[in-house]
C-alpha positions in Angstrom: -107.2 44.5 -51.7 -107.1 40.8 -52.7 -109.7 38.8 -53.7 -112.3 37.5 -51.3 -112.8 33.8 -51.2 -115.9 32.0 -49.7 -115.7 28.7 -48.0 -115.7 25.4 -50.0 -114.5 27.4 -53.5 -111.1 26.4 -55.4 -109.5 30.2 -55.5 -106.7 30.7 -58.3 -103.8 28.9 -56.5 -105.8 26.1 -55.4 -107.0 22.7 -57.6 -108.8 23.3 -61.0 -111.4 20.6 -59.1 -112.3 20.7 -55.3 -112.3 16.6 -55.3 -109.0 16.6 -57.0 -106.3 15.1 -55.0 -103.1 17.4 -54.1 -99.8 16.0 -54.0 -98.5 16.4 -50.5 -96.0 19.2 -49.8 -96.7 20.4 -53.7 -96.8 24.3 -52.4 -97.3 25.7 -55.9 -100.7 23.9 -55.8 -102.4 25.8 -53.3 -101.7 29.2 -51.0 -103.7 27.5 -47.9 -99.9 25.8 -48.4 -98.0 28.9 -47.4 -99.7 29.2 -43.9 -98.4 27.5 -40.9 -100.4 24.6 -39.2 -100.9 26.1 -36.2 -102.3 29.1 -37.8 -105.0 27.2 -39.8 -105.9 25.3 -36.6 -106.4 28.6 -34.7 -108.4 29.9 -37.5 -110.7 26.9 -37.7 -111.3 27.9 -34.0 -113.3 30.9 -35.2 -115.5 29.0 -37.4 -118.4 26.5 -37.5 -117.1 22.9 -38.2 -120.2 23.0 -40.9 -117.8 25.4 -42.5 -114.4 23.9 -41.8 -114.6 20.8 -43.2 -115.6 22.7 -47.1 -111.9 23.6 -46.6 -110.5 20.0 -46.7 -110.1 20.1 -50.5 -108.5 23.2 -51.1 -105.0 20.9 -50.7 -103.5 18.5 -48.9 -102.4 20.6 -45.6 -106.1 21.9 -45.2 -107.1 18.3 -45.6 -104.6 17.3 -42.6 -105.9 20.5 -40.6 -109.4 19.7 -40.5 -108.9 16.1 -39.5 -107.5 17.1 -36.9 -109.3 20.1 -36.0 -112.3 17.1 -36.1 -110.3 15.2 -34.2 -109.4 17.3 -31.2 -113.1 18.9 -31.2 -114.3 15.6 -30.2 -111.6 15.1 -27.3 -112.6 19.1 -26.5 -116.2 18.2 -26.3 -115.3 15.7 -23.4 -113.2 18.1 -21.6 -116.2 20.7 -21.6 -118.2 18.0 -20.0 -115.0 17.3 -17.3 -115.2 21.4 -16.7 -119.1 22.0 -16.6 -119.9 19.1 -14.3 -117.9 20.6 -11.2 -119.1 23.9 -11.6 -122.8 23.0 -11.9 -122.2 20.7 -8.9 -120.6 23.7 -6.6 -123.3 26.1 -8.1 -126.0 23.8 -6.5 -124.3 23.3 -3.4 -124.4 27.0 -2.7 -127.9 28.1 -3.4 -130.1 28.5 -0.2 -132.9 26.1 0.4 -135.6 29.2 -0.5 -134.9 28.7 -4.3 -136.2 25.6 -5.1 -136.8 26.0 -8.7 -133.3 27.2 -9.6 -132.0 24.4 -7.7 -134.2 21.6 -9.4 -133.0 23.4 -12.9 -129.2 23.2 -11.4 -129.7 19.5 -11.3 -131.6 19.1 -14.3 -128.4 20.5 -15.8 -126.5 18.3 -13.7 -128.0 15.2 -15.6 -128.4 16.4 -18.6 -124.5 17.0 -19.3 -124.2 13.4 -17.9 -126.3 12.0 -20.2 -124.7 13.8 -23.1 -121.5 12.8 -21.3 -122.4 9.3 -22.2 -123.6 10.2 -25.5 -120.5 11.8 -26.6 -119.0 8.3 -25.5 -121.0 6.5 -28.1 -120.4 8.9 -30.8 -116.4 8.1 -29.9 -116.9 4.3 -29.7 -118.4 4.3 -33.3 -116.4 6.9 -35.1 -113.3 6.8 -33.1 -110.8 4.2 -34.5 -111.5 5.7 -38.1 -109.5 9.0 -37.4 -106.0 7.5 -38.5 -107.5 6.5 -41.7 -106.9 9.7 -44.4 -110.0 8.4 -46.7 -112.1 7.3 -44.5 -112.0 10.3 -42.1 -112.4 12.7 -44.9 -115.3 11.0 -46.1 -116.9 10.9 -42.9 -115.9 14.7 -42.0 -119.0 16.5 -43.7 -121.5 13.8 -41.7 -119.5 14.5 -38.3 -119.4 18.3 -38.5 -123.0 19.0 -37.9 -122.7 16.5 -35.0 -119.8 18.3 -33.0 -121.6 21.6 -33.6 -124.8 20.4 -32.0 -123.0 18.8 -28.7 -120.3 21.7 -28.3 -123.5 24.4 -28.7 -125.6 22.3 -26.2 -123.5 21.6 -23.5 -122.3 24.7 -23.7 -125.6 26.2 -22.9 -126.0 24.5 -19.8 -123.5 27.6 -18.3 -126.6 29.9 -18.7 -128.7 28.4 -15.9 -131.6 30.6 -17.0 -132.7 28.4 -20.1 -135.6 26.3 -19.7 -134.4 22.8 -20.1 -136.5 19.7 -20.8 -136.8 16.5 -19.1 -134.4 13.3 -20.2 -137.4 11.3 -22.3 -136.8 10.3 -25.7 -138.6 13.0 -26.9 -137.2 16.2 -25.8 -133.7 14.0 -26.3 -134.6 13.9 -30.3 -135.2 17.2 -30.5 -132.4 18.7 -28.5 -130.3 16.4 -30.6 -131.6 16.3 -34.3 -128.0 16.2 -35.9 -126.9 13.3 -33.6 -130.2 11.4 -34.1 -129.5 12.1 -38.1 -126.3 10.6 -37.4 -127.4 7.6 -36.1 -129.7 6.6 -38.6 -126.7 6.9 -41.4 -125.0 4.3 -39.1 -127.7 2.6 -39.2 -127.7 2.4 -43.0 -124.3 1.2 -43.5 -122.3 4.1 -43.7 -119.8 3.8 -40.5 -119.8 0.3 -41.3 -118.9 0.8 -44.9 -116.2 2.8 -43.7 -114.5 0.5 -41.4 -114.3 -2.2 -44.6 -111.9 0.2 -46.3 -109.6 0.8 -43.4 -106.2 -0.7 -43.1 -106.9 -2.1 -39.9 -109.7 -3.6 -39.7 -111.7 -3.7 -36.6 -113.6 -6.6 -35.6 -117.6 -6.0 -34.6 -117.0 -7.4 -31.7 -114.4 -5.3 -30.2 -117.1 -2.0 -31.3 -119.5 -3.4 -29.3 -117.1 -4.2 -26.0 -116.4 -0.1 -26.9 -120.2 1.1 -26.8 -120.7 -0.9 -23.6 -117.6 0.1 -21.6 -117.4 3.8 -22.8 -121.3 4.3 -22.8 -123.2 1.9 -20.3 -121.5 3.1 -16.8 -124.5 1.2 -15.1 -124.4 -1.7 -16.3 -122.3 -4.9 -14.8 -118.9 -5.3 -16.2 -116.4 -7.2 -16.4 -113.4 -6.9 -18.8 -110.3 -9.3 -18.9 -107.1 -8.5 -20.9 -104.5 -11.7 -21.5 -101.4 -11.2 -23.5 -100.4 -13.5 -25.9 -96.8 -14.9 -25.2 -94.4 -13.8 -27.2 -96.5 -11.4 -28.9 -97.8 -7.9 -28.7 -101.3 -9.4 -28.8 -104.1 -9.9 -26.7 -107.3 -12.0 -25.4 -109.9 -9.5 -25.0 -113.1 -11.0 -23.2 -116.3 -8.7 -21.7 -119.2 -9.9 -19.9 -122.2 -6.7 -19.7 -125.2 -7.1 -18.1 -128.5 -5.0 -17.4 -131.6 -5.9 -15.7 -133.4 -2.8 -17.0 -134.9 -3.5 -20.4 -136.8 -0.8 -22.4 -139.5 -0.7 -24.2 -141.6 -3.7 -23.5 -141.1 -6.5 -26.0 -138.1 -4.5 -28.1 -135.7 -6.9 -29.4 -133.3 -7.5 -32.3 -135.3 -8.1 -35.9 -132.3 -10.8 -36.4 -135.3 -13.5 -37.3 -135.9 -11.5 -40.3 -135.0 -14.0 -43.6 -134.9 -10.8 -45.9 -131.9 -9.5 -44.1 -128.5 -10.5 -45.1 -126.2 -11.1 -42.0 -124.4 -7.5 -42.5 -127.9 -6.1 -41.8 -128.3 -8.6 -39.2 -125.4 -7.6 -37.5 -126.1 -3.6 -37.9 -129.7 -4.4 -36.4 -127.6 -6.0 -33.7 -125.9 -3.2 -32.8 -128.6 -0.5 -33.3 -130.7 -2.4 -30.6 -127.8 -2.5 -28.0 -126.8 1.1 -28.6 -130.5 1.8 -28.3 -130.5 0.2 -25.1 -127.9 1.7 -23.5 -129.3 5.1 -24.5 -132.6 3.8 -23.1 -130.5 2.5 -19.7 -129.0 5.6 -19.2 -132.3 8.0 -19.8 -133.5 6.0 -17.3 -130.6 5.8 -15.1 -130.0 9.5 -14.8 -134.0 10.4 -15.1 -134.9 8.2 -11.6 -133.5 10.7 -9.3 -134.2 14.0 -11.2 -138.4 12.8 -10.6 -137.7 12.5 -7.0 -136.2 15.7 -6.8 -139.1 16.9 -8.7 -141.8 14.7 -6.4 -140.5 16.2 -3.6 -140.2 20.1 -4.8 -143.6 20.2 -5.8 -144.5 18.4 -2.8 -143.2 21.0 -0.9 -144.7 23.8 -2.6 -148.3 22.4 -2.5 -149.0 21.5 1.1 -152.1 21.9 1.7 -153.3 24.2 4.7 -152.7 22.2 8.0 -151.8 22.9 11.6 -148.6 24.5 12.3 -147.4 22.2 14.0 -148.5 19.7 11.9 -147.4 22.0 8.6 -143.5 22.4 10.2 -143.3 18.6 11.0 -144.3 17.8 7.2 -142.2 20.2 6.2 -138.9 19.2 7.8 -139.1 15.8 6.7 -139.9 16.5 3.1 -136.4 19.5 3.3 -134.4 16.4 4.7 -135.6 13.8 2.1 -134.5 16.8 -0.4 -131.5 17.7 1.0 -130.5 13.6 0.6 -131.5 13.9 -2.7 -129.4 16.9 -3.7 -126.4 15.5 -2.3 -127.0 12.6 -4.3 -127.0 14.6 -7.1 -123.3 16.0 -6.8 -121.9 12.5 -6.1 -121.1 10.2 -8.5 -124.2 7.6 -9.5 -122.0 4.7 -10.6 -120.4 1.9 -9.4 -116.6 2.4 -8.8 -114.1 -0.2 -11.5 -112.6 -2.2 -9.2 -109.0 -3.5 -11.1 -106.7 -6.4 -10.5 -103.4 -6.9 -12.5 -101.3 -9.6 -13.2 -97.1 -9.3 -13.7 -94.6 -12.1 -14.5 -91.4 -12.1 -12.7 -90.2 -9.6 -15.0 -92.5 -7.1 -14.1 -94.3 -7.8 -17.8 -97.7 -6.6 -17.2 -99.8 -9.8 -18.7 -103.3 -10.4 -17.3 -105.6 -7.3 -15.8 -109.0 -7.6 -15.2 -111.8 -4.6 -14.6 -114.6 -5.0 -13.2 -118.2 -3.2 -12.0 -120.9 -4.8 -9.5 -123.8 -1.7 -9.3 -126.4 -2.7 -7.3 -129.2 -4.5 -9.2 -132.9 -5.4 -7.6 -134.2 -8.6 -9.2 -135.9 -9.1 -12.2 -137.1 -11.4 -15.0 -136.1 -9.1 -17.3 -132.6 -8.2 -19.0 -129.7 -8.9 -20.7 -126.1 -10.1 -20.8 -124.0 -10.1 -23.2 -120.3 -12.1 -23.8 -117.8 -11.2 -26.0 -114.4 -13.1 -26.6 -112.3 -11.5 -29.2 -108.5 -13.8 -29.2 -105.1 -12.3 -30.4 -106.2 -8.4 -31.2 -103.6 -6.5 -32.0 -102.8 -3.4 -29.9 -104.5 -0.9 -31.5 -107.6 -3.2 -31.1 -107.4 -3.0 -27.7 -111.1 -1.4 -26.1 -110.7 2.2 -26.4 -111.5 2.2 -22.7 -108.4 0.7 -21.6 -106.3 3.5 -21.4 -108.5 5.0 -19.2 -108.9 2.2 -16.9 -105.3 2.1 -16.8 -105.1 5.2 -15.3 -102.5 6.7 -18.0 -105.5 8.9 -19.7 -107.4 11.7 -18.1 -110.7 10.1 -16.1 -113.8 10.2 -18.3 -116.3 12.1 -16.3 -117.2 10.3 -13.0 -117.8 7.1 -14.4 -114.6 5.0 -14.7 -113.6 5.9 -10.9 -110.8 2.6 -10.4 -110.2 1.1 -6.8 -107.4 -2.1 -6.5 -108.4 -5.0 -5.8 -106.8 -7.0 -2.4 -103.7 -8.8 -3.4 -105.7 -11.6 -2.1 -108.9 -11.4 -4.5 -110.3 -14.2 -6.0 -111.2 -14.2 -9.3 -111.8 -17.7 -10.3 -115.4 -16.5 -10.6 -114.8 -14.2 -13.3 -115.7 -14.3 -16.9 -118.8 -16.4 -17.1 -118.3 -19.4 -19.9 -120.9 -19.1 -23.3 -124.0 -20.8 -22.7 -123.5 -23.8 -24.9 -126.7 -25.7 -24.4 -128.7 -27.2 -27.1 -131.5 -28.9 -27.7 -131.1 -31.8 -29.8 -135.3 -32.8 -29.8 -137.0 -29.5 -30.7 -133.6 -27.3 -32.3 -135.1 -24.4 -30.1 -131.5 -23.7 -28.9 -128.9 -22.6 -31.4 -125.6 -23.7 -31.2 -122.8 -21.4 -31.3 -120.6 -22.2 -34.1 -117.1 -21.0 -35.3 -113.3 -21.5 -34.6 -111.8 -20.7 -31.5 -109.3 -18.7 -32.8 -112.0 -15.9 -34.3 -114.3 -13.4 -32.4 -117.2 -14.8 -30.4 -120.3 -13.0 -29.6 -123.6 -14.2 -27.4 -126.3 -11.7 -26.5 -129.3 -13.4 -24.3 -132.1 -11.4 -23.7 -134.8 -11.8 -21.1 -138.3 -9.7 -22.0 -141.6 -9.7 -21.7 -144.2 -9.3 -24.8 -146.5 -7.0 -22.4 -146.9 -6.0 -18.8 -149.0 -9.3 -18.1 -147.0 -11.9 -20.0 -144.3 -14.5 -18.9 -140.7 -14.1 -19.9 -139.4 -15.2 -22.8 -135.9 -15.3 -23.9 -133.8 -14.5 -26.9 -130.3 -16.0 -27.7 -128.1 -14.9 -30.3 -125.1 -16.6 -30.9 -122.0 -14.7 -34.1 -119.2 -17.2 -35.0 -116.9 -16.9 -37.8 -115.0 -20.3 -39.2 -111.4 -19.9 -40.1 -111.9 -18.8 -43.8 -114.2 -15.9 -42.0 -117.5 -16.7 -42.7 -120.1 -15.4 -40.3 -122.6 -17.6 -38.8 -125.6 -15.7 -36.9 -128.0 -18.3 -35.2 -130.3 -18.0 -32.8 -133.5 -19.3 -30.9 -136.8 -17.8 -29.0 -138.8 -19.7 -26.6 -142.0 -19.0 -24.8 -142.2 -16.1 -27.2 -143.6 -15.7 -30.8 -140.9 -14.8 -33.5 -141.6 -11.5 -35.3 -140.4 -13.0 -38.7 -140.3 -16.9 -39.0 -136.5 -17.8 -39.8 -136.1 -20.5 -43.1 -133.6 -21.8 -40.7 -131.6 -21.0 -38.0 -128.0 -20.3 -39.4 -127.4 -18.2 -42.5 -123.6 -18.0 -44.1 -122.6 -14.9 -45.0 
């Protein structure tokens, strides 16, 4: 009988240290060398991915198998979401009226996997693009393993219909989701970030955020142009996102903060907008899971009446909630509607994408322009394939129609706000070359309920030797940290 060997350990044919480096296709280094692939990968199927990647020293095949065991969990977990969607949508369409409660926790399901859907999303946009690095990913394996776990285990629950589930708040989110929470605040920190700077192809910020908001923020407006460079296999990536629905009250970017350096500026940056579309789609998803609710309990605590009177009430409240449960299995968002440009050749060289969701008015929100000139392919938003319709539909969110040949889209891609104000400085300008990512985020809020608007603008430049330039301005609002001044090089 040979010798047993536990997770994570060097055994006697492997490397004398577990952080050792193995020469690849050395097979006198290690036995995990005399397996096939295919055979490792099957294994890994049987185990946690806690335990998995403790294999990814052992030598230099395991370390290829578990990144892309990693890899292919994370396109796996969307797929589960693609399967469990449809058949919690056909489960609710079958149960009779008479079993209210298993029908409200049908659609709680139903919004739940939606909203970890769109979670999944931003765990791709911000991990995604580092998979073809061999470092980086290895690094990054033992802080993604947990992650995986927790979204494959909880979506995966949501086939046994009789577990109590929780209402999309914050809350209950946090607690459903402690490793992905955990996760978050190491991005927070640095550590994705830090990881990116040691890439060979380096990614700008800008291009991750167009990511978060295009994968992630399904209800939010959209619009996403694609120009290729003549001549070159580059492109002019441009996004416009906006939101009208801002939560909490008074949140915004600590970016006024003169203790912060502008890497921490820009990781604020991007905590708050990833925060917000988390926020957005709690919402988004939570809105018409409370009418349902409303209306359920509504119905079962009617107080005594005529019968007439009792039958009347009670058809109209089964109609409203019979609207609202075929709500529920249709899709909440906007369709993408998609206009392409060819030259004579037939070279595919402008395409545009773009989502109108109906939005009320309000004084409060956000839009946010990117420009990002001459990306190379591999920078393109890792929506675009998708979009493109040459990748399997995410969900129900990226639903494309073509525009008429006819359409006019001289309206598109709204210019930066450029104005400043020479007499009080209150508006920043927005500095940097041309030829460098652009970013400008404007924010609408309130400080409370009974306050007036105020408004945020934050303007990212770089100048052509790559310096960052972050400025900013507030008015009709109080700064939470008073700047030393308004533009800080990096």
């Amino acid at each position: 009988m040979g010798k047993k060997i536990k997770l994570g350990e060097s055994n006697a044919c492997s490397s004398s240290h577990p952080n050792e480096d193995v020469a690849e296709g050395d097979d006198t280094r290690s036995c995990f060398d005399k397996i096939p692939l295919d055979a490792i990968i099957e294994i890994f199927k049987w185990l946690k991915y806690e335990d998995v990647v403790k294999l990814r020293y052992e030598s230099s095949l395991m370390n290829s198998a578990v990144r892309y065991h990693l890899s292919n969990s994370m396109i796996g977990l969307r797929r589960k979401c693609i399967t469990i969607l449809p058949w919690l949508k056909n489960k609710l369409k079958n149960l009779p009226l008479n079993q209210g409660h298993l029908r409200f926790e049908v659609a709680r399901s139903i919004s739940h996997v939606r909203y970890f859907s769109k979670e999944i999303e931003l765990l791709f946009a911000s991990v995604w693009r580092l998979r073809n690095d061999e470092g980086a990913w290895t690094e990054l394996a033992p802080h993604l393993a947990p992650v995986i776990q927790e979204f494959d285990d909880t979506v995966t629950s949501h086939y046994n219909l009789n577990v109590r589930r929780h209402d999309l708040t914050s809350y209950w989110m946090r607690h459903t989701l402690s490793q992905w929470y955990l996760f978050l605040d190491k991005i927070d920190s640095g550590l994705v970030e830090r990881l990116y700077g040691t890439v060979s192809r380096e990614t700008p910020m800008e291009i991750r955020v167009v990511d978060m908001f295009t994968m992630a923020a399904p209800s939010y407006s959209m619009q996403l142009g694609l120009k290729r460079v003549t001549g070159y296999e580059e492109y002019d990536v441009y996004g416009f996102f906006r939101t009208i629905n801002l939560r909490p009250i008074g949140h915004v970017p600590d970016v006024f903060n003169a203790e912060l350096n502008i890497p921490q500026k820009k990781l604020t940056l991007v905590k708050y907008l990833r925060e917000t579309i988390q926020n957005e789609n709690m919402t988004f998803l939570g809105d018409l899971l409370d009418r349902i609710y409303q209306l359920e309990f509504t119905l079962l605590m009617i107080p005594g009446q005529s019968e007439s009177m009792f039958h009347r009430r009670n058809d109209q409240l089964l109609e409203r909630l019979s609207e609202c449960y075929q709500e529920m299995q249709m899709t909440p968002y906007a369709s993408v509607m998609k206009k392409a440009k060819y030259r004579v050749s037939r070279e595919l060289y402008e395409e545009y994408y773009i989502r109108c969701p109906n939005e009320n008015v309000s004084n409060t929100g956000l839009h946010c322009i990117v420009v990002a000139p001459r990306q190379e392919i591999w920078n393109l938003p890792l929506a675009v394939p998708f979009l493109r319709g040459r990748r399997q539909m995410l969900m129900d969110h990226f639903e494309t129609v073509e525009l008429e040949g006819s359409a006019d889209l001289s309206n598109l891609c709204p210019p930066f706000d450029r104005q400043v104000d020479d007499e009080s400085h209150s508006r920043a300008e927005l500095k940097g070359s041309e030829a460098k990512p652009k970013l400008q985020l404007i924010i609408h809020y309130r400080e409370s309920y009974l306050q007036a608007p105020s408004e945020i603008v934050i303007n990212i430049g770089y100048d052509d030797n790559g310096t960052c330039h972050l400025t900013f301005h507030n008015i009709a609002g109080d700064l939470l940290h008073p700047p030393e001044s308004t533009s800080t090089p990096q």
